[in-house]
N, C-alpha and C positions, 0 to 999 in steps of 0.2 A: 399215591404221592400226595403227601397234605401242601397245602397252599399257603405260600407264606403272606403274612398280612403284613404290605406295605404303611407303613407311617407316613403319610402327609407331611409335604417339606411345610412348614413354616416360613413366609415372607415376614420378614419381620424390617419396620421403616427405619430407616438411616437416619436416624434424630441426630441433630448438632450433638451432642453430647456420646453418641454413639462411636459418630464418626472422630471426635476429640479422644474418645480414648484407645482407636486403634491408631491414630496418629502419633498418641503417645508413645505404645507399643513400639509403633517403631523407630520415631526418634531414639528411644530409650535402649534401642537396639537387640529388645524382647523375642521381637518379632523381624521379619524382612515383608518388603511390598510382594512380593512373589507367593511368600506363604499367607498372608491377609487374603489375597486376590484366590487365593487356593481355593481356602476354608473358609470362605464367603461368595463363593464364584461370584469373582467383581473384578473388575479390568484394571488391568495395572496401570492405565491412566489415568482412571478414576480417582484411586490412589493419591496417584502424585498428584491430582487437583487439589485432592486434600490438603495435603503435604503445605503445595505451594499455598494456598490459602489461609491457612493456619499459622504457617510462618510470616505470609506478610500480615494479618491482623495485628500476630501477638508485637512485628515490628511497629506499629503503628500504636498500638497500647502503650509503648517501651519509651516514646518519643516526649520530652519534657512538659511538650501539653497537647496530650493527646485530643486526638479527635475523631468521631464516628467516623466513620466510612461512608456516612449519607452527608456530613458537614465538606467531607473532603471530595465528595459528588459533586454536593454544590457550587462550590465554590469552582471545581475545574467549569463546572455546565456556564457559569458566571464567564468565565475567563474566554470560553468558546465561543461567546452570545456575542460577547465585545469586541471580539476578533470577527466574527461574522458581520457585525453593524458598521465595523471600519472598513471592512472590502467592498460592503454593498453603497456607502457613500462613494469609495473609490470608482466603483464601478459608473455608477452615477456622473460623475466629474467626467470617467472617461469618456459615455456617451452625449455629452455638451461636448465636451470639447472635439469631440470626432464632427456633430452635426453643426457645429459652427465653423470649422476647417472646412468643410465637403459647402458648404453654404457661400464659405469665400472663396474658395474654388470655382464655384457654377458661375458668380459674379465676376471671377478672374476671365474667364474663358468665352463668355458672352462680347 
């Protein structure tokens, strides 16, 4: 019995450009996510991260003036900080004002 010579799978890396054009594929309705996932054993969720990411960049490209995805970072990280510096003054108020109530109190009850 001769022995058959196995071929070495090939890993081959998932470059952005890779992964853009089996996204194409299947937007373009070439392909389906089931058969990509097949013929690259890759998980059909993987997939659809693509998918979904792909479509919201290109949303974002589409927008009258666009903006990176690191400008739209910052600016949320901006919006989060300010929100954070308002609660922690709030918080601040609350504990004066708790430790001067709890203060007229002790003075009340004496």
């Amino acid at each position: 019995m001769e022995g058959k010579s196995v071929k070495p799978v090939r890993m081959q890396r998932w470059t952005a450009n890779r992964k853009r054009d089996v996204v194409l594929e299947i937007l373009k309705g070439r392909k389906t996510v089931v058969d990509v996932a097949r013929e690259h054993d890759l998980k059909q969720s993987e997939i659809q991260e693509w998918i979904e990411t792909f479509i919201s960049f290109g949303t974002q490209a589409l927008k009258v003036n666009p903006k990176s995805m690191e400008a739209v970072y910052q600016k949320e990280l901006k919006r989060h900080r300010e929100k954070i510096g308002e609660l922690v003054l709030q918080i601040d108020v609350l504990k004066k004002a708790e430790a001067i109530l709890n203060e007229e109190e002790s003075l009340c009850s004496e």
